[in-house]
DSSP file (Angstrom, degrees, kcal/mol; ACC not computed):
  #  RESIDUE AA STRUCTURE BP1 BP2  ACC     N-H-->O    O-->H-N    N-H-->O    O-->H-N    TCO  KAPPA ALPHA  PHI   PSI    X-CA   Y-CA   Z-CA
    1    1 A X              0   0    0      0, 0.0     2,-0.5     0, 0.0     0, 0.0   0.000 360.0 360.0 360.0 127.1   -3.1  -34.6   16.9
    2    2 A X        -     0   0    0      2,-0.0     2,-0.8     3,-0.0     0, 0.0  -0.811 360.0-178.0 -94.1  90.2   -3.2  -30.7   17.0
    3    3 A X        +     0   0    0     -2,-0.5     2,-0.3     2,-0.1     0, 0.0  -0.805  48.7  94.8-100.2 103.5   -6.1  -29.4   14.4
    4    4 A X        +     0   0    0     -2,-0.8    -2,-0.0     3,-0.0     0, 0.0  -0.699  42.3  61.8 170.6 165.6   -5.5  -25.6   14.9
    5    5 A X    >>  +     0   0    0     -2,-0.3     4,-0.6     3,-0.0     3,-0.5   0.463  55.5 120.7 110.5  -3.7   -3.8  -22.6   13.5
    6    6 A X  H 3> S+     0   0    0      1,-0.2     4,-0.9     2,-0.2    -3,-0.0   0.332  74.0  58.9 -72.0  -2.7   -5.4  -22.7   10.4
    7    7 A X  H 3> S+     0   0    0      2,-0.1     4,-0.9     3,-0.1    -1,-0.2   0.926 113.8  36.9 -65.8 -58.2   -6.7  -18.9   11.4
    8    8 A X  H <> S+     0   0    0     -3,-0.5     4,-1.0     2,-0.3    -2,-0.2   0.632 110.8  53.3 -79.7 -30.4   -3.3  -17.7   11.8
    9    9 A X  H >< S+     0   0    0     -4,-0.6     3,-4.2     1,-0.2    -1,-0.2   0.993 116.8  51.7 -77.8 -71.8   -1.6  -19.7    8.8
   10   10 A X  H >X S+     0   0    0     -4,-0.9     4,-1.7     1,-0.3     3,-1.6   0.608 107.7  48.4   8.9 -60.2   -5.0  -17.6    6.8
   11   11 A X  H 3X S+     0   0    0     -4,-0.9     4,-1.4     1,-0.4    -1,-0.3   0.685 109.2  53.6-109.2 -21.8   -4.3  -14.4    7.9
   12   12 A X  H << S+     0   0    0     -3,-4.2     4,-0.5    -4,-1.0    -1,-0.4   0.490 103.7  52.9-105.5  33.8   -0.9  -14.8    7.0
   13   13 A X  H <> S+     0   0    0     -3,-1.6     4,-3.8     2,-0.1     5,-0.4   0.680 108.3  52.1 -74.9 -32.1   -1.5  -15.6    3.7
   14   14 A X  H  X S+     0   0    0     -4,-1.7     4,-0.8     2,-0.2     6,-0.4   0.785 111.4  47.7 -82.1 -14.8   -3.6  -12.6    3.3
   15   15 A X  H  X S+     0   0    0     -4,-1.4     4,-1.9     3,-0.2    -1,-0.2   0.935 109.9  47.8 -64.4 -38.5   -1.1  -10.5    4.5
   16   16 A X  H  4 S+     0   0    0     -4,-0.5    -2,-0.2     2,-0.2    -1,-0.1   0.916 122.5  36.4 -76.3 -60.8    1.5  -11.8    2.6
   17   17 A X  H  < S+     0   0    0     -4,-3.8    -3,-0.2     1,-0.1    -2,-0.1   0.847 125.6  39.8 -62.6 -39.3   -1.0  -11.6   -1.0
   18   18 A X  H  < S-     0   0    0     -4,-0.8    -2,-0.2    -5,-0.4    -3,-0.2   0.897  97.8-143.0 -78.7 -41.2   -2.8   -8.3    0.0
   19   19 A X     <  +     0   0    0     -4,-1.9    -3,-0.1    -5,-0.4    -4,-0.1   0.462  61.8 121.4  84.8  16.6    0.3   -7.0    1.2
   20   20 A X  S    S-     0   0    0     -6,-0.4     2,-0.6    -5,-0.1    -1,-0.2   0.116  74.8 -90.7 -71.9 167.2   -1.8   -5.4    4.0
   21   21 A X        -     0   0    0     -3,-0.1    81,-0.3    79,-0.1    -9,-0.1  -0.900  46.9-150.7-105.5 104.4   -1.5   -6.0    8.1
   22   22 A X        -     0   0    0     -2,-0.6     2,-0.3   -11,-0.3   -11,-0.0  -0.342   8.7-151.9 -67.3 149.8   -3.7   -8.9    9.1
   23   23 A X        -     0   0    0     -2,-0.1     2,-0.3     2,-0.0    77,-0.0  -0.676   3.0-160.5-122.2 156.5   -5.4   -9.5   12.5
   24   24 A X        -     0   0    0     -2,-0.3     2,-0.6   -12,-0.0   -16,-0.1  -0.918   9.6-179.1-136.1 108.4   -6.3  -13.1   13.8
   25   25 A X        -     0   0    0     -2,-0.3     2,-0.7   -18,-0.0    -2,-0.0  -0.953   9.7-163.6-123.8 130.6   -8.9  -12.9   16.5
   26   26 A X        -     0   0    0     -2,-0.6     2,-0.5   -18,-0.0    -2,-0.0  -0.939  13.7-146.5-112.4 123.2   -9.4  -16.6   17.6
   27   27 A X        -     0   0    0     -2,-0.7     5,-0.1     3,-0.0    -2,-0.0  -0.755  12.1-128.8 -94.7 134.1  -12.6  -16.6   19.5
   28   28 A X     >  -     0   0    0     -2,-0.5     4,-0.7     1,-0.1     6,-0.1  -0.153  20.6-109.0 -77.8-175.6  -13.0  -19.0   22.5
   29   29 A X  H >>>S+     0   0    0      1,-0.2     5,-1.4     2,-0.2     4,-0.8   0.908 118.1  55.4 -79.3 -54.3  -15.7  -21.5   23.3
   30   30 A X  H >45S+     0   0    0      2,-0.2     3,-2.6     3,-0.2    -1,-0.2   0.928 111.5  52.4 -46.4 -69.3  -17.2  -19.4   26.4
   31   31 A X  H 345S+     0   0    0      1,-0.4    -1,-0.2     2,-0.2    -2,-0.2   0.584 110.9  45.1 -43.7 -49.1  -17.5  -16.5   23.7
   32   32 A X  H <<5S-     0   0    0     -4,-0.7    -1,-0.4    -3,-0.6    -2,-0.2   0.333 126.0 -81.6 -81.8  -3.7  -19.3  -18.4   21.4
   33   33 A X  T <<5S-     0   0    0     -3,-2.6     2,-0.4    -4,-0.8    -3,-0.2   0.336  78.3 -47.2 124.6 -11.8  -21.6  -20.1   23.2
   34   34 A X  S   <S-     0   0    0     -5,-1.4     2,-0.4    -4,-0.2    -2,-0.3  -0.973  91.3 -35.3 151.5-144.3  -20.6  -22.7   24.8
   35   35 A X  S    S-     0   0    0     -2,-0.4     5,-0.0    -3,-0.0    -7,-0.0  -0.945  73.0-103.1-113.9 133.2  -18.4  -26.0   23.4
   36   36 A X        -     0   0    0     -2,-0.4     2,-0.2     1,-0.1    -3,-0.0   0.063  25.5-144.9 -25.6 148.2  -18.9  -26.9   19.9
   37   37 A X     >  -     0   0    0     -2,-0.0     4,-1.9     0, 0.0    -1,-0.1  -0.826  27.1-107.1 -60.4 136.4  -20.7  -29.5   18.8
   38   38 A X  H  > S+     0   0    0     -2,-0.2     4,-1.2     2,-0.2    -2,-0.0   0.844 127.8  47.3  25.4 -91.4  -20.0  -31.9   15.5
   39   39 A X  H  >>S+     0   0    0      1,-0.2     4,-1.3     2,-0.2     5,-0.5   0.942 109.3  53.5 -65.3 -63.3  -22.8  -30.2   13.9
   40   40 A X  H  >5S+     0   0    0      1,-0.2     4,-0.7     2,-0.2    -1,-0.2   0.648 111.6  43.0 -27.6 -55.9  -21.3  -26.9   15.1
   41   41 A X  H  X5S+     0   0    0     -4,-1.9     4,-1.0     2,-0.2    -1,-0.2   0.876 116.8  48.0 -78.4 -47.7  -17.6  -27.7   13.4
   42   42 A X  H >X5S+     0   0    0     -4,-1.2     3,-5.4    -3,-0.4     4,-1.1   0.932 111.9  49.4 -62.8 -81.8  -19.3  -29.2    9.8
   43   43 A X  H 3X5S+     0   0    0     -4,-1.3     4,-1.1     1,-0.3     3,-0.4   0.734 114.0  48.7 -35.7 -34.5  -21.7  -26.1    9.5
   44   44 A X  H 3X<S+     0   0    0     -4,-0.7     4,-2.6    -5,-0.5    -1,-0.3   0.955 107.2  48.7 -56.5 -46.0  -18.6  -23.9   10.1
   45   45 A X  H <X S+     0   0    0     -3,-5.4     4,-1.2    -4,-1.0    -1,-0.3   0.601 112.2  52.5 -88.0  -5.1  -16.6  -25.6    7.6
   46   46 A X  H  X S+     0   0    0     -4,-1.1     4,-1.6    -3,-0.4    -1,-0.2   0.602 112.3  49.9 -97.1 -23.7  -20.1  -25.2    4.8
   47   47 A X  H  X S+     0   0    0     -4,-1.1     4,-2.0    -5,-0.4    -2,-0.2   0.979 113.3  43.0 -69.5 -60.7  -20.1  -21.3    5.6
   48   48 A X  H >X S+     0   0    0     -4,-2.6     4,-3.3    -5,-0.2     3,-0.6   0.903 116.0  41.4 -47.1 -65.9  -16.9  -21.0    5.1
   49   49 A X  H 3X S+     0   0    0     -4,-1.2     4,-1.7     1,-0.2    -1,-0.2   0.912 121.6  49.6 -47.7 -41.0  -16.3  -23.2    1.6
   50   50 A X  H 3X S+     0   0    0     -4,-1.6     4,-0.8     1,-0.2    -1,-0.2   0.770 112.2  45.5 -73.3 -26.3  -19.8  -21.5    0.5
   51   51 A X  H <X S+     0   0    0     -4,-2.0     4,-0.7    -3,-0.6    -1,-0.2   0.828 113.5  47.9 -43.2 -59.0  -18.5  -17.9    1.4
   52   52 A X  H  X S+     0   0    0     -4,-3.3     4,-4.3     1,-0.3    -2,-0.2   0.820 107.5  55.0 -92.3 -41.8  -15.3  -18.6   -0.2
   53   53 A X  H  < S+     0   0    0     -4,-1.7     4,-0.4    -5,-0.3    -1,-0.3   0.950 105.5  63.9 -52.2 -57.9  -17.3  -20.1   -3.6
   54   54 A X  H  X>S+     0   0    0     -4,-0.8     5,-2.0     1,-0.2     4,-1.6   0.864 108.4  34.1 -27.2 -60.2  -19.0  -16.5   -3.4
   55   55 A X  H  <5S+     0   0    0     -4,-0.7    -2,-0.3     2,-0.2    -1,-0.2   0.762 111.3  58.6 -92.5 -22.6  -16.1  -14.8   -4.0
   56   56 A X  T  <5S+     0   0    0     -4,-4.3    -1,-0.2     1,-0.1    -2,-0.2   0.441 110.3  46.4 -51.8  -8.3  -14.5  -17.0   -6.3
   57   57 A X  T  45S-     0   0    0     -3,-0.5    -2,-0.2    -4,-0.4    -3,-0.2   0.886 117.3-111.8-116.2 -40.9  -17.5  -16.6   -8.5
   58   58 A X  T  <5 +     0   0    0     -4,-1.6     2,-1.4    -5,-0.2    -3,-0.2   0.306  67.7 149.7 148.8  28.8  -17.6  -12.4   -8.1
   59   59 A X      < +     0   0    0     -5,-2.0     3,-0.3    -6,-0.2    -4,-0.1  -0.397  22.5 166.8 -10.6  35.3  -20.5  -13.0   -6.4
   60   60 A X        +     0   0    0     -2,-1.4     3,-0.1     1,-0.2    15,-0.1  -0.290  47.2  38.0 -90.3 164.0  -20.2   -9.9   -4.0
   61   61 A X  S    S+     0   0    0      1,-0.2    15,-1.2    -2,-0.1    16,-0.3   0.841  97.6 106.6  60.5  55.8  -22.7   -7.9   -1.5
   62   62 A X  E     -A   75   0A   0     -3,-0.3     2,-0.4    13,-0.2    -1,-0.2  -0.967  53.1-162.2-150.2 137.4  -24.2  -11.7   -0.4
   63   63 A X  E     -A   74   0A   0     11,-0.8    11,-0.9    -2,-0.3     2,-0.4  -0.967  27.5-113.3-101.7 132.5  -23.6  -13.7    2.7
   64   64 A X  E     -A   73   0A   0     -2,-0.4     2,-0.2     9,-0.2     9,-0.2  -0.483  37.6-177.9 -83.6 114.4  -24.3  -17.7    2.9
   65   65 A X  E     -A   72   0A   0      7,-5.3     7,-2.7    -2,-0.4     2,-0.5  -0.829  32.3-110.8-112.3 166.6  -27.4  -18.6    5.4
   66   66 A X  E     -A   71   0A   0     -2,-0.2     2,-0.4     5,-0.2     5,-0.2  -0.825  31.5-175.2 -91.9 137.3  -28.7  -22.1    6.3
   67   67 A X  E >  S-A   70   0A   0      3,-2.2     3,-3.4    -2,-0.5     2,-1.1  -0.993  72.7 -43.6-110.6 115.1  -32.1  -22.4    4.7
   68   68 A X  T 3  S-     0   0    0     -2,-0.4    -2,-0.1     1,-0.3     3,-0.1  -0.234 122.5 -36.0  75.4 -98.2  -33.3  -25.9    6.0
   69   69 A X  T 3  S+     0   0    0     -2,-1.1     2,-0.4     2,-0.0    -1,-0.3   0.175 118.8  99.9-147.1  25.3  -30.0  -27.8    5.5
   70   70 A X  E <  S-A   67   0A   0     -3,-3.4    -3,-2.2     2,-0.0     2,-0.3  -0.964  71.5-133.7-117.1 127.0  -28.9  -26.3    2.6
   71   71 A X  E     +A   66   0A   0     -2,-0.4     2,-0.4    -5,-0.2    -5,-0.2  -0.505  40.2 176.4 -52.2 122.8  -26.0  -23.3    2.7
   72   72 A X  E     -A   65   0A   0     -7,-2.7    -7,-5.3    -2,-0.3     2,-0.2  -0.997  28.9-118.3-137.5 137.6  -27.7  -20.6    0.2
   73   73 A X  E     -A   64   0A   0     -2,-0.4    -9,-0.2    -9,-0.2     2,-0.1  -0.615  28.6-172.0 -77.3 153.7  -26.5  -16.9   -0.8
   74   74 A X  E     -A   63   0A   0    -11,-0.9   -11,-0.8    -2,-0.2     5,-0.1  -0.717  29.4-109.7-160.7 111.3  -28.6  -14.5    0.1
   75   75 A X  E  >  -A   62   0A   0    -13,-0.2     4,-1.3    -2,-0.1     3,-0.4   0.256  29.9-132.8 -61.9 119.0  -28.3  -10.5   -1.0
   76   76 A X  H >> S+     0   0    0    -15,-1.2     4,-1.8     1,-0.2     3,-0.6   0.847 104.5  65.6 -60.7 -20.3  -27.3   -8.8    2.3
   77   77 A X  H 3> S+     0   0    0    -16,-0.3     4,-1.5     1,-0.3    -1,-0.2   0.804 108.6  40.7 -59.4 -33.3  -30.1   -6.1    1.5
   78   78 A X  H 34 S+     0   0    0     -3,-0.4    -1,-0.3     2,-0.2    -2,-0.2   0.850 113.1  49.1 -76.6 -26.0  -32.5   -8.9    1.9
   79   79 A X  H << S+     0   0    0     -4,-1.3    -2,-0.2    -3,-0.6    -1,-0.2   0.734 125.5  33.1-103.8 -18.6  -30.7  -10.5    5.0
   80   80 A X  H  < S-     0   0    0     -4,-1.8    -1,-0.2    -5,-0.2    -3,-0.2   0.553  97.5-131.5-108.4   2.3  -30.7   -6.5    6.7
   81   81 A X  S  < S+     0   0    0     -4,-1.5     2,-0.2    -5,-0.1    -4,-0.1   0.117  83.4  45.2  74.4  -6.9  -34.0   -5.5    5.0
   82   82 A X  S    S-     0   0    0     -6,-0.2     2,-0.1     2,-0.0    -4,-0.0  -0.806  87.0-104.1-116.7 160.7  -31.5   -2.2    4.2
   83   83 A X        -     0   0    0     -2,-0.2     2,-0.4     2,-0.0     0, 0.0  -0.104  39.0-154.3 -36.1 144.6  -28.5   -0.8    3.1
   84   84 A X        -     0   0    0     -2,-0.1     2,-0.5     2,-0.0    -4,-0.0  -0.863  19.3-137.2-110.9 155.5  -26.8    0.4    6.5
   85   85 A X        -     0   0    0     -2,-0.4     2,-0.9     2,-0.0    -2,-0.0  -0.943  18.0-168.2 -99.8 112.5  -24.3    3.5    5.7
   86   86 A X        -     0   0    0     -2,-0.5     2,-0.1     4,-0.0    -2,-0.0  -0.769  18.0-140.4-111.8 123.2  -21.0    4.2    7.0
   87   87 A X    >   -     0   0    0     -2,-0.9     3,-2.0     1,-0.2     6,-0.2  -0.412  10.6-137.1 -84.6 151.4  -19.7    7.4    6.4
   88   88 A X  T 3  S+     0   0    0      1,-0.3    -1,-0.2    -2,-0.1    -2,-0.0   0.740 108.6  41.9 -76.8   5.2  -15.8    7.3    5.6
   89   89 A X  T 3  S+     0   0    0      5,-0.0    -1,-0.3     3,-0.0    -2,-0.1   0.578  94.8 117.3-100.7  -7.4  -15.4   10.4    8.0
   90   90 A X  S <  S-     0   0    0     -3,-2.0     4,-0.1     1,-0.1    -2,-0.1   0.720  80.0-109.7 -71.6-149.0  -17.6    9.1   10.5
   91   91 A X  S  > S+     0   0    0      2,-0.2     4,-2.9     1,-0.1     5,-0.1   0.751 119.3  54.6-107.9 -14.1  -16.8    8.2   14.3
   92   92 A X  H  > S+     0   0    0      1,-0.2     4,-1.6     3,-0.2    -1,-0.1   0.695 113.6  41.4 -95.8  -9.8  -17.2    4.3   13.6
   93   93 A X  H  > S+     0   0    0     -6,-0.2     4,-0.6     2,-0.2    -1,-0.2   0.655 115.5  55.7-110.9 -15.9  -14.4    4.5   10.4
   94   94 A X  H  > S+     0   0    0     -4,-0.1     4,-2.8     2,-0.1    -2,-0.2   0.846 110.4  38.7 -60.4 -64.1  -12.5    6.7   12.6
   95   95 A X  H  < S+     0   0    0     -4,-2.9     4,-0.3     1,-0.2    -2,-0.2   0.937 114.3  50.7 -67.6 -36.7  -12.2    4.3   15.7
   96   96 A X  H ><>S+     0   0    0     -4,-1.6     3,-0.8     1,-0.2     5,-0.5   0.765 110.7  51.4 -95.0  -3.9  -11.7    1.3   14.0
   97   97 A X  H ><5S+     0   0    0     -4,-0.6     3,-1.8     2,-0.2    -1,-0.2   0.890 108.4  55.0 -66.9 -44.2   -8.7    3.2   11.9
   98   98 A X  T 3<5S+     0   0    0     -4,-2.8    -1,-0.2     1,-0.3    -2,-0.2   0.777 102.2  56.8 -34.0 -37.4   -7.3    4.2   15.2
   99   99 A X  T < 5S-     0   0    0     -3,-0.8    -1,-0.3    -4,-0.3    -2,-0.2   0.350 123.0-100.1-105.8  16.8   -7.4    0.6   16.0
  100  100 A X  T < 5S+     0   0    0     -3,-1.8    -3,-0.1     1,-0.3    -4,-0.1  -0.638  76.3 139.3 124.9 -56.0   -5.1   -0.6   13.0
  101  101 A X      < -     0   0    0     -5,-0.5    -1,-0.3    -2,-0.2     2,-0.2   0.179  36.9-157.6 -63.9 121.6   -7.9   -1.8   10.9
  102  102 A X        -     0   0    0    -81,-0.3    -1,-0.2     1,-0.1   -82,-0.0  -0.559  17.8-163.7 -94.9 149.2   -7.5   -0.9    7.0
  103  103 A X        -     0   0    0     -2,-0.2    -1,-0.1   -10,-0.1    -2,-0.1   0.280  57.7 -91.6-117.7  30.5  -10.2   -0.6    4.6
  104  104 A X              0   0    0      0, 0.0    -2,-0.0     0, 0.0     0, 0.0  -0.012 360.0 360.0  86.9 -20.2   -8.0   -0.8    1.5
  105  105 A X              0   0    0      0, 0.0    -3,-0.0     0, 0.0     0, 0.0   0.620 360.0 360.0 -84.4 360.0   -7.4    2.6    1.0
């Protein structure tokens, strides 16, 4: 049984609704840290569902952390102690336009 691809299948769904050009980066095990665990796969699959719950709910400018063993939002201003700025003229919105990557506009 082959569990993978579910990145790819993703990314063209959002192209295909967004109507946008999607990127797939599947990161390998070396990249990440070694070879999954279990624990590793479930906790993946809680970010994700809890992420996705985020945005289903309009729940925007929050990220899902493990607190203990519970998935909780938490206000990215709290989780980066500030705002960070990126200016839309800047060198960092520049390169990554360069490099395909849209930012809706």
């Amino acid at each position: 049984v082959h569990l993978g691809g579910i990145g790819h299948k993703s990314g063209d769904e959002l192209a295909k609704l967004s109507g946008l050009e999607t990127r797939v980066l599947v990161v390998g095990h070396i990249q990440r840290g070694g070879s999954p665990t279990q624990f590793d796969r479930i906790l993946g699959s809680r970010y994700g569902e809890s992420a996705v719950e985020l945005i289903a709910n309009g729940e925007f400018g929050k990220m899902v952390a493990l607190r203990g063993t519970a998935i909780k939002p938490v206000l990215i201003t709290e989780a980066l102690g500030e705002t960070k700025k990126v200016f839309p003229n800047g060198t960092i919105v520049r390169v990554a336009r360069s490099l395909g990557i849209c930012f809706g506009d």
